[in-house]
Backbone of each chain as nested JSON, in Angstrom:
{
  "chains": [
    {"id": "A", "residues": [
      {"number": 1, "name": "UNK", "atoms": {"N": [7.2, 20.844, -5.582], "CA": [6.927, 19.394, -5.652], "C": [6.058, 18.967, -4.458]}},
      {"number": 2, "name": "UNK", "atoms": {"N": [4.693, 18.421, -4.767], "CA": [4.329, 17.779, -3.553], "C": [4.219, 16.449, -3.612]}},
      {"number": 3, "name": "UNK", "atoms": {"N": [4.339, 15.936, -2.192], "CA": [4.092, 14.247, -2.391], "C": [3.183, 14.176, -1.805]}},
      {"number": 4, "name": "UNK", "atoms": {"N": [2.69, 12.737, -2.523], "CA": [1.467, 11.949, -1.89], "C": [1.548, 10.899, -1.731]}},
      {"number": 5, "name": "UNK", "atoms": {"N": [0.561, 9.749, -1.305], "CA": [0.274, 8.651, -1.255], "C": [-1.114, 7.934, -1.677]}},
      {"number": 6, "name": "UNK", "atoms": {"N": [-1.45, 7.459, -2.173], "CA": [-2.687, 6.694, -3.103], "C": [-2.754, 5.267, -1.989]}},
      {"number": 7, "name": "UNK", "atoms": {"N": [-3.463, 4.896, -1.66], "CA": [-3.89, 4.155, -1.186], "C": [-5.01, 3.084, -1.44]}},
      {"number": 8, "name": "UNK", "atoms": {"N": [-4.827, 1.937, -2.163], "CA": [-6.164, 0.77, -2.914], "C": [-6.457, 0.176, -2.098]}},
      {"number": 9, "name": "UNK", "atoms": {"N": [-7.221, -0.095, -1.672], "CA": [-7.718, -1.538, -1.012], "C": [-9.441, -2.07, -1.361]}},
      {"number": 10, "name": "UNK", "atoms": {"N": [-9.143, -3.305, -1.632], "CA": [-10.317, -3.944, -1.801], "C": [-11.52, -3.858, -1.005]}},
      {"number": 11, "name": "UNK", "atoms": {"N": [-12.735, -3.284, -1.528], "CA": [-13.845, -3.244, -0.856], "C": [-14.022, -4.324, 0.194]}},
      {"number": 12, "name": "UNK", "atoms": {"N": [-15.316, -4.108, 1.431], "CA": [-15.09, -5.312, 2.197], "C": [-16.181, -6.305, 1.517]}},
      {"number": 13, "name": "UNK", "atoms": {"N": [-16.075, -7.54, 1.453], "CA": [-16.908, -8.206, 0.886], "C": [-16.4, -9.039, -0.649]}},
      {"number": 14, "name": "UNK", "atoms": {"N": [-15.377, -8.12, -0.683], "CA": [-14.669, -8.406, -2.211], "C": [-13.798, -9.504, -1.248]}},
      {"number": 15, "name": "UNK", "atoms": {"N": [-13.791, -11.269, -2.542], "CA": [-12.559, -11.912, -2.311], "C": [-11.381, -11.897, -2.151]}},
      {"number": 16, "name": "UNK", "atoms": {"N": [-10.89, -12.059, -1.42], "CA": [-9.182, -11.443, -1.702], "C": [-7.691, -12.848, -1.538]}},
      {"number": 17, "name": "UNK", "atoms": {"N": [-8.011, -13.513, -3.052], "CA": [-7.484, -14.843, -2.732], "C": [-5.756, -14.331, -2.352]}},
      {"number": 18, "name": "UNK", "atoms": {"N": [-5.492, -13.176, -2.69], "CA": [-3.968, -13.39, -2.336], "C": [-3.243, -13.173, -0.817]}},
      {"number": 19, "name": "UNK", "atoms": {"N": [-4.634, -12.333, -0.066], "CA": [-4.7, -12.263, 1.548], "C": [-4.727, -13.834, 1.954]}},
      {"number": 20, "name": "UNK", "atoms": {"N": [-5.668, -14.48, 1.429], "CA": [-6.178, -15.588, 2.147], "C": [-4.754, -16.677, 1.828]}},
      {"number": 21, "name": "UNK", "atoms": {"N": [-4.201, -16.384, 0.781], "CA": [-2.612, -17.222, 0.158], "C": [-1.305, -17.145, 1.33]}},
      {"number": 22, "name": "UNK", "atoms": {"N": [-1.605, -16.121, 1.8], "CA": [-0.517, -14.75, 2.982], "C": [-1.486, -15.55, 4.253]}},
      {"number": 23, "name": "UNK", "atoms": {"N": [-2.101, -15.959, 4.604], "CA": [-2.754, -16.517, 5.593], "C": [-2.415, -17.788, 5.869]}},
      {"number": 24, "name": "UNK", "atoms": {"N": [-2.382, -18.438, 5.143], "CA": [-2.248, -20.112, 4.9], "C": [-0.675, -20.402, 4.928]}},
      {"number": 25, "name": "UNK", "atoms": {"N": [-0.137, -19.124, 4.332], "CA": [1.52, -19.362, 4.173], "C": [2.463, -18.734, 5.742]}},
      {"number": 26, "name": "UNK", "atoms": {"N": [1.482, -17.932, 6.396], "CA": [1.729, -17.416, 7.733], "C": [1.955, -19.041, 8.804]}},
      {"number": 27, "name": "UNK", "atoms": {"N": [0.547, -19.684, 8.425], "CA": [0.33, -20.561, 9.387], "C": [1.584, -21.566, 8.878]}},
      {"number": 28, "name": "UNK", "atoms": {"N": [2.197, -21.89, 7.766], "CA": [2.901, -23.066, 6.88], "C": [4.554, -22.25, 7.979]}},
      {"number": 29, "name": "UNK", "atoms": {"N": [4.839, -21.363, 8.271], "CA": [6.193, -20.851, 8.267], "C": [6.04, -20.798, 10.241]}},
      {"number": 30, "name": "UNK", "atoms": {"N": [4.855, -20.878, 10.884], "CA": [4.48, -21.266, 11.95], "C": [4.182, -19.808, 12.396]}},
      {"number": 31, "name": "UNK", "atoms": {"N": [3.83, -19.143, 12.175], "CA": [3.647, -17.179, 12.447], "C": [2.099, -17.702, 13.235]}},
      {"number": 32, "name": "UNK", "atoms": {"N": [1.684, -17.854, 13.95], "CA": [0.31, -17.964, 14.592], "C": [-0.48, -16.69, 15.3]}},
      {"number": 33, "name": "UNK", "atoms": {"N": [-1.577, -16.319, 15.583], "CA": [-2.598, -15.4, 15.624], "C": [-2.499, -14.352, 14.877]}},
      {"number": 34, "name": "UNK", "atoms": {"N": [-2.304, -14.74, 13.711], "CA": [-2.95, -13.513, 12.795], "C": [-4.211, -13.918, 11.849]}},
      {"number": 35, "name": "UNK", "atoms": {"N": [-5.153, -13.036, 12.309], "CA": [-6.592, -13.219, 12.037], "C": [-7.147, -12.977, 10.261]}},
      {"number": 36, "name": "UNK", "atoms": {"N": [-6.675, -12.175, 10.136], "CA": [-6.777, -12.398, 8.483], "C": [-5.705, -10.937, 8.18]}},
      {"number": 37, "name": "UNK", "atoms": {"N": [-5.531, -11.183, 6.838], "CA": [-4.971, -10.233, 5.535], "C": [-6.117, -9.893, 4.47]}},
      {"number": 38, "name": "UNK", "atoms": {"N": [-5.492, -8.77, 4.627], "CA": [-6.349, -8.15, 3.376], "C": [-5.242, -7.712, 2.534]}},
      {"number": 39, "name": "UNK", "atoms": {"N": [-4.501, -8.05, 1.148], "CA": [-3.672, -6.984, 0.634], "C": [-4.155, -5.943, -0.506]}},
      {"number": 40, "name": "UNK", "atoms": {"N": [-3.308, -4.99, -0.535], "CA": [-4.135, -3.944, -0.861], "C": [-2.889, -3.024, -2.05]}},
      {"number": 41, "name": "UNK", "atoms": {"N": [-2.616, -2.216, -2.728], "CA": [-1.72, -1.493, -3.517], "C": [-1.3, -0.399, -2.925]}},
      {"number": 42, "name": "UNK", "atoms": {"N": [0.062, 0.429, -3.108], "CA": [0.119, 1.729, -2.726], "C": [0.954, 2.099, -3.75]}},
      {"number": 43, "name": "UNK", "atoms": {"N": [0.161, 3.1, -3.525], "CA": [1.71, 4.518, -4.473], "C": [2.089, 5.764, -4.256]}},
      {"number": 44, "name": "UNK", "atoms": {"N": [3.56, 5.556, -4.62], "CA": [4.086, 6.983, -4.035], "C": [4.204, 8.05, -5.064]}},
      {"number": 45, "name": "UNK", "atoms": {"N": [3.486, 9.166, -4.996], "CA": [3.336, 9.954, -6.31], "C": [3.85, 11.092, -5.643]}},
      {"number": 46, "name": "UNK", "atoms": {"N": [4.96, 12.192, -7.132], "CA": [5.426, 13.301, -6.421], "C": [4.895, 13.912, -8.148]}},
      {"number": 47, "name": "UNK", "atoms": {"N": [3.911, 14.844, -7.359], "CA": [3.361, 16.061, -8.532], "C": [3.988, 17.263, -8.424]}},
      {"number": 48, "name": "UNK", "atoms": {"N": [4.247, 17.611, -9.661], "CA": [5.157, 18.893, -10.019], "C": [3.661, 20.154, -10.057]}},
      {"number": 49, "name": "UNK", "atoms": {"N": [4.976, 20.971, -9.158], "CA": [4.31, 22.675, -8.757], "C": [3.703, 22.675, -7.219]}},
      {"number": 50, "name": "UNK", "atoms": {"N": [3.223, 23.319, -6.768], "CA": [3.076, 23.382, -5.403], "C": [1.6, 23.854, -5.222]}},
      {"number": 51, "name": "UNK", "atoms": {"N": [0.815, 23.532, -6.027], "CA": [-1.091, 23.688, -6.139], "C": [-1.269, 22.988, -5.081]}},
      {"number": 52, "name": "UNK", "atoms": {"N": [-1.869, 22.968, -3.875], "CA": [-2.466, 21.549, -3.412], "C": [-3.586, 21.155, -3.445]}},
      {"number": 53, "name": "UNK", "atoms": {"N": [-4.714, 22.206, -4.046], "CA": [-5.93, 22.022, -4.461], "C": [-5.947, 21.566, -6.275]}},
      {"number": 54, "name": "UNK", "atoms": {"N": [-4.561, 21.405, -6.952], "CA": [-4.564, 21.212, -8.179], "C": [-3.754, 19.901, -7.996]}},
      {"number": 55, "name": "UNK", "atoms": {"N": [-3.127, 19.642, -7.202], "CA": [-2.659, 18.296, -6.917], "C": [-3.85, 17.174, -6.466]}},
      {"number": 56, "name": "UNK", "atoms": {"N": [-4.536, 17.794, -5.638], "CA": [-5.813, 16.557, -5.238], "C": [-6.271, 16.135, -6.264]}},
      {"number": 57, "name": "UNK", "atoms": {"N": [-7.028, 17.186, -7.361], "CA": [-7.732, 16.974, -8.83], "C": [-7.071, 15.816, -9.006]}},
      {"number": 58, "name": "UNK", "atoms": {"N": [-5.421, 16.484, -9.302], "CA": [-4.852, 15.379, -9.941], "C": [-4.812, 13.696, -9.791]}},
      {"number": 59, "name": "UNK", "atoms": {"N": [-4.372, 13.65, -8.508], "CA": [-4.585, 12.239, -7.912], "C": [-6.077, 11.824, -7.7]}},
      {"number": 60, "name": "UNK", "atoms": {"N": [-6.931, 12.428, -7.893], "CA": [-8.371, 11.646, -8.051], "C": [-8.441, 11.289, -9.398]}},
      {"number": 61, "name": "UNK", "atoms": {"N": [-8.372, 12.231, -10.381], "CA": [-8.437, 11.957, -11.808], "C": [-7.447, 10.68, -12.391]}},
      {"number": 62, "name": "UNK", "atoms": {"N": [-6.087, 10.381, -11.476], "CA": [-5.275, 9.138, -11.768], "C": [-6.076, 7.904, -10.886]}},
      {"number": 63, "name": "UNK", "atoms": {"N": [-6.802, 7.958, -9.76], "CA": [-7.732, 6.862, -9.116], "C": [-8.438, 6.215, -9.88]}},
      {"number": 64, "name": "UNK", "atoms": {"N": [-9.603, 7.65, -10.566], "CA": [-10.558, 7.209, -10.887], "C": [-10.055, 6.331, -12.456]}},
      {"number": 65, "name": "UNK", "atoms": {"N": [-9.727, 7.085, -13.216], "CA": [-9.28, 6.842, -14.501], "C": [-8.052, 5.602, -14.355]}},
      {"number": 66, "name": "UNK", "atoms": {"N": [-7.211, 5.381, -13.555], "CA": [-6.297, 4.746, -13.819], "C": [-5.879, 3.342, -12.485]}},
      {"number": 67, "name": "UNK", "atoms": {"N": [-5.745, 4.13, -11.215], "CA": [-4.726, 2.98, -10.758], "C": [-6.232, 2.124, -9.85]}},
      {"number": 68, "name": "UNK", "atoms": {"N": [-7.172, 2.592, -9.462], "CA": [-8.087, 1.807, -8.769], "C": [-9.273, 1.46, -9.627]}},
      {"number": 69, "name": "UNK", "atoms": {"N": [-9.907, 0.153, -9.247], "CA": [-10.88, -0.302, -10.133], "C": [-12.234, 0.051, -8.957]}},
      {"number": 70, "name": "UNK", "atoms": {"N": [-12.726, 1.424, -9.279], "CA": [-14.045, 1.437, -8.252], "C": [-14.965, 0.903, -7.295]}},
      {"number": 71, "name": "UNK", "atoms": {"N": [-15.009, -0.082, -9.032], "CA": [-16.607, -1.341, -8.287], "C": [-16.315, -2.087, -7.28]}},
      {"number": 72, "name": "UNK", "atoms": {"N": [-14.684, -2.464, -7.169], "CA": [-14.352, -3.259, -6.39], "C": [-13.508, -2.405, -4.859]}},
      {"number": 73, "name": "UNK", "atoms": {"N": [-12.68, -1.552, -5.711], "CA": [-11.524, -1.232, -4.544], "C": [-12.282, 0.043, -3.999]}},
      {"number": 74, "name": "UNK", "atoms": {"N": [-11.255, 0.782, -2.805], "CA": [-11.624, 2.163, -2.225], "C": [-10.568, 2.723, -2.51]}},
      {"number": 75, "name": "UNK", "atoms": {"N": [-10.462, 3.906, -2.624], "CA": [-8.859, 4.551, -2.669], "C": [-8.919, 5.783, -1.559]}},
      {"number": 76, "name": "UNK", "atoms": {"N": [-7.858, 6.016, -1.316], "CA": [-7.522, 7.281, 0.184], "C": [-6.221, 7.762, -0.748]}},
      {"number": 77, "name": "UNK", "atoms": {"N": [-6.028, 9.121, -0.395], "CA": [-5.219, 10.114, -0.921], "C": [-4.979, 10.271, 0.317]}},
      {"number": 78, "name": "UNK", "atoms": {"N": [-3.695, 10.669, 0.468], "CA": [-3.09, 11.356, 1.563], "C": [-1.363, 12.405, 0.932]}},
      {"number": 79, "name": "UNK", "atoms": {"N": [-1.789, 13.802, 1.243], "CA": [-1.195, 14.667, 1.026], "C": [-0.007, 14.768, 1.951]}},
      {"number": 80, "name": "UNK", "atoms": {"N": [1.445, 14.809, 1.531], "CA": [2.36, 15.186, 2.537], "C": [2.398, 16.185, 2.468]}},
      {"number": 81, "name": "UNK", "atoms": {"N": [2.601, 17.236, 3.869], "CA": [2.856, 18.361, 4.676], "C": [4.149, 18.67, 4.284]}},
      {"number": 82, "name": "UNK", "atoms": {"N": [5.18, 17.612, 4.967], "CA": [6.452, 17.927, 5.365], "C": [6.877, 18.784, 4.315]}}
    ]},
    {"id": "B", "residues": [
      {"number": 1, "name": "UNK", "atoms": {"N": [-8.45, -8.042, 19.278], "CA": [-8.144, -7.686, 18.018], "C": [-7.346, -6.774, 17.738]}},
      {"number": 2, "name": "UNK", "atoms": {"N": [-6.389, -6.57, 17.139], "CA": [-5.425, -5.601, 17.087], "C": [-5.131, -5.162, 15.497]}},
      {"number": 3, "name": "UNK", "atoms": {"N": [-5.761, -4.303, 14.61], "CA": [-5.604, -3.97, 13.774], "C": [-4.177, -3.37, 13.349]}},
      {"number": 4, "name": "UNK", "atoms": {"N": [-3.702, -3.758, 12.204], "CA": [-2.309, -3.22, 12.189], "C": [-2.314, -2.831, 10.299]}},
      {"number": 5, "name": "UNK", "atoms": {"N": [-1.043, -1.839, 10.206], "CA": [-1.48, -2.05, 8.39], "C": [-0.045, -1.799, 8.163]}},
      {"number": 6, "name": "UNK", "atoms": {"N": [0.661, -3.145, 7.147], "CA": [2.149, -3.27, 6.613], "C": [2.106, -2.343, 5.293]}},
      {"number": 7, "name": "UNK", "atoms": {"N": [3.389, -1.139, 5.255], "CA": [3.247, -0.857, 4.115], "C": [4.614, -1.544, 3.504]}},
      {"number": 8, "name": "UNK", "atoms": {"N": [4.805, -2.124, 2.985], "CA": [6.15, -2.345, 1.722], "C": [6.432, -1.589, 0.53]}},
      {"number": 9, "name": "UNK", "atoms": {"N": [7.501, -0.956, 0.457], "CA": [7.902, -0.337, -0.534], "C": [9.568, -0.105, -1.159]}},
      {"number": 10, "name": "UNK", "atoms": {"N": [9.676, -0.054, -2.693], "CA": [11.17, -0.746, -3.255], "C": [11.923, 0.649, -2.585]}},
      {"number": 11, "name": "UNK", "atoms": {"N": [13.303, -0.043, -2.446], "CA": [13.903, 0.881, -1.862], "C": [14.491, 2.223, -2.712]}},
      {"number": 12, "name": "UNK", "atoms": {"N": [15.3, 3.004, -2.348], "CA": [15.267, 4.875, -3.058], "C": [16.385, 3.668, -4.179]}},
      {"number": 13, "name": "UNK", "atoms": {"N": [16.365, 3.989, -5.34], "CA": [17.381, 3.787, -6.446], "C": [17.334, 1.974, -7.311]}},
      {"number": 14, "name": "UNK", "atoms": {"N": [16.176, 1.496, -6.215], "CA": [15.836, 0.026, -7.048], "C": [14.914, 0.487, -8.109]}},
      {"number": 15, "name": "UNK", "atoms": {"N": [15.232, 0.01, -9.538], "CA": [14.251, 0.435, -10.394], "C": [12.808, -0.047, -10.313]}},
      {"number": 16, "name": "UNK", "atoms": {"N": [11.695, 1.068, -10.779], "CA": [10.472, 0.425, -10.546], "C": [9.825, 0.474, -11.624]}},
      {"number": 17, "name": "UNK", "atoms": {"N": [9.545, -0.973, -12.45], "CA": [9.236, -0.379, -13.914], "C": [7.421, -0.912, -14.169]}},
      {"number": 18, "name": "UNK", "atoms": {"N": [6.964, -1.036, -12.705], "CA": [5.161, -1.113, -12.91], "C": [5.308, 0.998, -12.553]}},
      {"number": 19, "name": "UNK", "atoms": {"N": [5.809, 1.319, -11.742], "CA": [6.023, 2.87, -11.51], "C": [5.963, 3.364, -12.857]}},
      {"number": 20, "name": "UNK", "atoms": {"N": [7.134, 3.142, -13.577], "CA": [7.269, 3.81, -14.955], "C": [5.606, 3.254, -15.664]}},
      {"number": 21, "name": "UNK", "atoms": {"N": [5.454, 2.338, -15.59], "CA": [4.272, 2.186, -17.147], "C": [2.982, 2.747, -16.622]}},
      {"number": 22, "name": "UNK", "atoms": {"N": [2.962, 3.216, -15.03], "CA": [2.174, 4.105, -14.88], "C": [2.217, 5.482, -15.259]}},
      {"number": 23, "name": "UNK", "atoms": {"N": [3.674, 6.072, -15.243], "CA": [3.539, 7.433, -15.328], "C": [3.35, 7.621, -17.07]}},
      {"number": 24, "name": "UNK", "atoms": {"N": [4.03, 6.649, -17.802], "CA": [3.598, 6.683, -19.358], "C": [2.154, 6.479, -19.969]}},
      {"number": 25, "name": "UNK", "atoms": {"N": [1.122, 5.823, -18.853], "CA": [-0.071, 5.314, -19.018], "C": [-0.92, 6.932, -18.762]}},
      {"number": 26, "name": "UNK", "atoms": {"N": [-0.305, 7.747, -17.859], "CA": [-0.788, 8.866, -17.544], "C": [-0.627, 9.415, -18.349]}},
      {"number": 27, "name": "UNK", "atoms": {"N": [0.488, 9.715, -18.784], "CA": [0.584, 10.605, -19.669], "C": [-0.394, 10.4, -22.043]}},
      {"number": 28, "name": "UNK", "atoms": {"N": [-0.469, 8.899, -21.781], "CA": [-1.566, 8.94, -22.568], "C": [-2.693, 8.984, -22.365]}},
      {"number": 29, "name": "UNK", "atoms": {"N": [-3.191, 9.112, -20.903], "CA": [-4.647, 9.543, -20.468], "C": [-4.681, 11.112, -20.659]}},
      {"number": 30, "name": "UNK", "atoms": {"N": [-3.643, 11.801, -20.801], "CA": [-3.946, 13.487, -20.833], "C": [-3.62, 13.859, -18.884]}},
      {"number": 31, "name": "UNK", "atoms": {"N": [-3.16, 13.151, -18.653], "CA": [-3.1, 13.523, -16.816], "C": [-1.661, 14.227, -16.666]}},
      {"number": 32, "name": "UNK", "atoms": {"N": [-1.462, 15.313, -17.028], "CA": [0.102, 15.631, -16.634], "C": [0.52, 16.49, -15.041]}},
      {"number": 33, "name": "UNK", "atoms": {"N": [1.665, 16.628, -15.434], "CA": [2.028, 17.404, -14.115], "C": [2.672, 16.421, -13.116]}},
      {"number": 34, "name": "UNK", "atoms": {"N": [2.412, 15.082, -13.346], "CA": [2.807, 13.762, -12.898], "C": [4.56, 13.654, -12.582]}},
      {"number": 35, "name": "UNK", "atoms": {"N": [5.359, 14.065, -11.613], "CA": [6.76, 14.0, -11.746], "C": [6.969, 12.432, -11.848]}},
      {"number": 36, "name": "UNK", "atoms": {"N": [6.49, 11.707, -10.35], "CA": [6.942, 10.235, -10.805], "C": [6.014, 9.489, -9.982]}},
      {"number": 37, "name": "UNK", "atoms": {"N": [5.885, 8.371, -10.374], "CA": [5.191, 7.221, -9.25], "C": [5.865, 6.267, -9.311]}},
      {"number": 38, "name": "UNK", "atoms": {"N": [6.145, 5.363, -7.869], "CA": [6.597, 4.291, -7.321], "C": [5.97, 3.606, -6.924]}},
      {"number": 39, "name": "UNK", "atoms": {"N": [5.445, 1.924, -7.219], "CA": [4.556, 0.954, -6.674], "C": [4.907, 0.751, -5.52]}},
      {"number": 40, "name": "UNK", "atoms": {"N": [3.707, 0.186, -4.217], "CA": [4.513, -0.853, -3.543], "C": [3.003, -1.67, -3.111]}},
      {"number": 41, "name": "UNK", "atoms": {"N": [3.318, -2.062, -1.526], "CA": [1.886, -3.65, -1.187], "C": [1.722, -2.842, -0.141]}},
      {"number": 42, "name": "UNK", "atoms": {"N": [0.01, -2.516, 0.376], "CA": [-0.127, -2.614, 1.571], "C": [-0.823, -3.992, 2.259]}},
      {"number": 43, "name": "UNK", "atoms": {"N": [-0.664, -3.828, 3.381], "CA": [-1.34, -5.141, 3.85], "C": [-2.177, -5.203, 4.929]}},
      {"number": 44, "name": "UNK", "atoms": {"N": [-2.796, -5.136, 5.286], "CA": [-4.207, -5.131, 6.499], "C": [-4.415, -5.921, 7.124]}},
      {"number": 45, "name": "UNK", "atoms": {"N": [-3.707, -6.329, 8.339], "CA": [-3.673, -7.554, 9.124], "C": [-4.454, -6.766, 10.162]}},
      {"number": 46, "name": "UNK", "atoms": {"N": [-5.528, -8.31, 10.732], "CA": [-6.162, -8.486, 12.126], "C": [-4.862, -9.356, 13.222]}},
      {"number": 47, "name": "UNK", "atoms": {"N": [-4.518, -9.139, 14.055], "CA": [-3.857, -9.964, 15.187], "C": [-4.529, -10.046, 15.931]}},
      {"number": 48, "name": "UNK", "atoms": {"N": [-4.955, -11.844, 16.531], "CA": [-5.628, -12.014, 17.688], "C": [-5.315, -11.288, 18.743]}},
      {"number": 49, "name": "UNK", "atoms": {"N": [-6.061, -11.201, 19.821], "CA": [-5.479, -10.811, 21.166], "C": [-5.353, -9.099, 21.4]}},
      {"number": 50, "name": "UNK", "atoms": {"N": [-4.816, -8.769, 22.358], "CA": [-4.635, -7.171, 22.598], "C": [-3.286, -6.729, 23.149]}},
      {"number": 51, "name": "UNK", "atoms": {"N": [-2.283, -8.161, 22.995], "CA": [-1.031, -7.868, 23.425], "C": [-0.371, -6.894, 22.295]}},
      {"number": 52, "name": "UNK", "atoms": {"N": [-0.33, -5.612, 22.469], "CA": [0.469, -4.76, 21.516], "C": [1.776, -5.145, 20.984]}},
      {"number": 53, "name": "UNK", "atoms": {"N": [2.833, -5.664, 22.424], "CA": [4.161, -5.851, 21.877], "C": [4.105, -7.229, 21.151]}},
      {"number": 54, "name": "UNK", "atoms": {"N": [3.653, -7.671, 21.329], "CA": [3.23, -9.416, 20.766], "C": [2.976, -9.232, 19.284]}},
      {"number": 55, "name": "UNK", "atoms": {"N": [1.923, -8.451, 19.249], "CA": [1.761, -8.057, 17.86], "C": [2.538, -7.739, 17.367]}},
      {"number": 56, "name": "UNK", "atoms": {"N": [3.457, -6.344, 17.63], "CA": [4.382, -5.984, 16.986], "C": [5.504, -6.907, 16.329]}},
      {"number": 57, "name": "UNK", "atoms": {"N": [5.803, -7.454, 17.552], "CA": [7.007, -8.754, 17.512], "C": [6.075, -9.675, 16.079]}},
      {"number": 58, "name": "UNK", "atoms": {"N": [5.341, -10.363, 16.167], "CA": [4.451, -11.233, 15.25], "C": [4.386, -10.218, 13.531]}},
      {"number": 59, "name": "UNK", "atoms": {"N": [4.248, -9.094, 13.41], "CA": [4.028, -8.238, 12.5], "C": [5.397, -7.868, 11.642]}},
      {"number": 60, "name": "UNK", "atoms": {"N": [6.328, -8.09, 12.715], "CA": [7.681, -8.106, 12.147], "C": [8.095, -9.088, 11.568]}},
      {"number": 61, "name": "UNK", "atoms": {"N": [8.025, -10.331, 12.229], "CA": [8.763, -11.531, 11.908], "C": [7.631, -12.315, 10.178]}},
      {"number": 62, "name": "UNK", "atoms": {"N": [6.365, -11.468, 10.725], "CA": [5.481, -11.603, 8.884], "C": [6.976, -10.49, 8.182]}},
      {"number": 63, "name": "UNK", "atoms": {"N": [7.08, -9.696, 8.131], "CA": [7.264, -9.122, 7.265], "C": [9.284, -9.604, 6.909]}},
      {"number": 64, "name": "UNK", "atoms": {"N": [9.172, -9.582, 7.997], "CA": [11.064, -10.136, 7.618], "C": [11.144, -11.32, 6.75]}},
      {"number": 65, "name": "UNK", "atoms": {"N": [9.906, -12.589, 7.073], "CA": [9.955, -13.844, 6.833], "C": [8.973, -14.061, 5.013]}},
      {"number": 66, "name": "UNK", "atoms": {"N": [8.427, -12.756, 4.829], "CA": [7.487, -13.506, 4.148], "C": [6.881, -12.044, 3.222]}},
      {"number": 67, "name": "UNK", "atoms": {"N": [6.499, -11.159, 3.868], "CA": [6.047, -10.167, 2.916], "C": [6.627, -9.422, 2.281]}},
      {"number": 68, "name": "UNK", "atoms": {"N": [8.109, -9.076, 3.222], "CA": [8.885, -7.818, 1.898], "C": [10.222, -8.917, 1.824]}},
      {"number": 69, "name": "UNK", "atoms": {"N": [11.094, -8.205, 0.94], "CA": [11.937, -8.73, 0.6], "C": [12.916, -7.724, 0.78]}},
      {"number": 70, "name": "UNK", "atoms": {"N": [13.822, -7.842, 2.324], "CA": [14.144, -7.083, 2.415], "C": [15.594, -6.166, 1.889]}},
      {"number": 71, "name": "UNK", "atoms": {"N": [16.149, -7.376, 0.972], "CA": [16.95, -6.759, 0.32], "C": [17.015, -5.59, -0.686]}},
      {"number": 72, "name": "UNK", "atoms": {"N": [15.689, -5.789, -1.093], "CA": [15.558, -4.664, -1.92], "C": [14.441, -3.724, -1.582]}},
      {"number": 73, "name": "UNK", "atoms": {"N": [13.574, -4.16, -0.525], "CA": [12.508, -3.335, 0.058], "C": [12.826, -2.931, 1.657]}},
      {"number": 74, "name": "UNK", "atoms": {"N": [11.934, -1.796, 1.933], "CA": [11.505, -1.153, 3.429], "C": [10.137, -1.896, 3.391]}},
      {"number": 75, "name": "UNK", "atoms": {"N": [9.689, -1.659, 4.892], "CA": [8.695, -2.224, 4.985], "C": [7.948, -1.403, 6.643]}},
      {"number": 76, "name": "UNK", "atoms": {"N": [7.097, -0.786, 6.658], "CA": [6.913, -0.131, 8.057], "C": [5.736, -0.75, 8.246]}},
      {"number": 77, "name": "UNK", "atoms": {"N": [5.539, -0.668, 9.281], "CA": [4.279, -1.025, 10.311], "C": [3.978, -0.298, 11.406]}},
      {"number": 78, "name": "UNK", "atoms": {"N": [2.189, 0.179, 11.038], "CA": [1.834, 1.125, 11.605], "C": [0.745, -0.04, 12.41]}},
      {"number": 79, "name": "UNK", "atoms": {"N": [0.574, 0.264, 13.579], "CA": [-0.368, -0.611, 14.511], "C": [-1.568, 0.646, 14.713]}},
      {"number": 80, "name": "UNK", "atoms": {"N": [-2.458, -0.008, 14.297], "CA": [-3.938, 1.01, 14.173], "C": [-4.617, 1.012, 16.141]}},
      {"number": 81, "name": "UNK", "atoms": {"N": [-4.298, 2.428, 16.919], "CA": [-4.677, 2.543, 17.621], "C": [-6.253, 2.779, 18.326]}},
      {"number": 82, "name": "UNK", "atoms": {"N": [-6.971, 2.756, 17.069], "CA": [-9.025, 3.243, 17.258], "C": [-9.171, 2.438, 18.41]}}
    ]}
  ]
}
């Protein structure tokens, strides 16, 4: 079994009304100097068998095809060791 | 400026059923090998200033007050050292 992590986040330049929502609601609850939010998706994926060059495939082929929208977002894979 | 990045995620045994309609969504894309996926939020905060513990303290009290919910979520915070 290996695990990973998928990582989305919105390109820079892309709107991000629900950061800017988390901004406005920071300042409303009195939380002061925080400069902006960006929010972004994660996921915790555990692929069966112990490939780790057949596990990467895998989690790019679920990026591209499935959990990130390209035009807009970036995605980062990160492989656990432990 | 103090870059920092919140991850939130449901805790081990809370059901996650955007998790599930991913791994069923995979599996009608032809993507197998998939054991399981679990959603969660990342978040990408700027904090004014260069006070580290300040931040920290400020990064917490976002996340206790407002971003996770901690009854049913973890929530870590990694402070970006570049």
């Amino acid at each position: 079994m290996i695990k990973a992590r998928i990582i989305v986040t919105l390109k820079t330049g892309v709107l991000d009304p629900q950061g800017k929502a988390i901004e406005s609601a920071l300042g409303n609850l009195g939380i002061d100097g925080v400069g902006s939010v960006r929010q972004g998706k994660v996921f915790d994926v555990e692929i069966e068998g112990e490939d780790a060059a057949g596990a990467k495939a895998t989690l790019d082929a679920m990026c591209e095809q499935l959990l990130a929208n390209t035009v807009i977002e970036n995605y980062a894979v990160e492989i656990d060791n432990r």
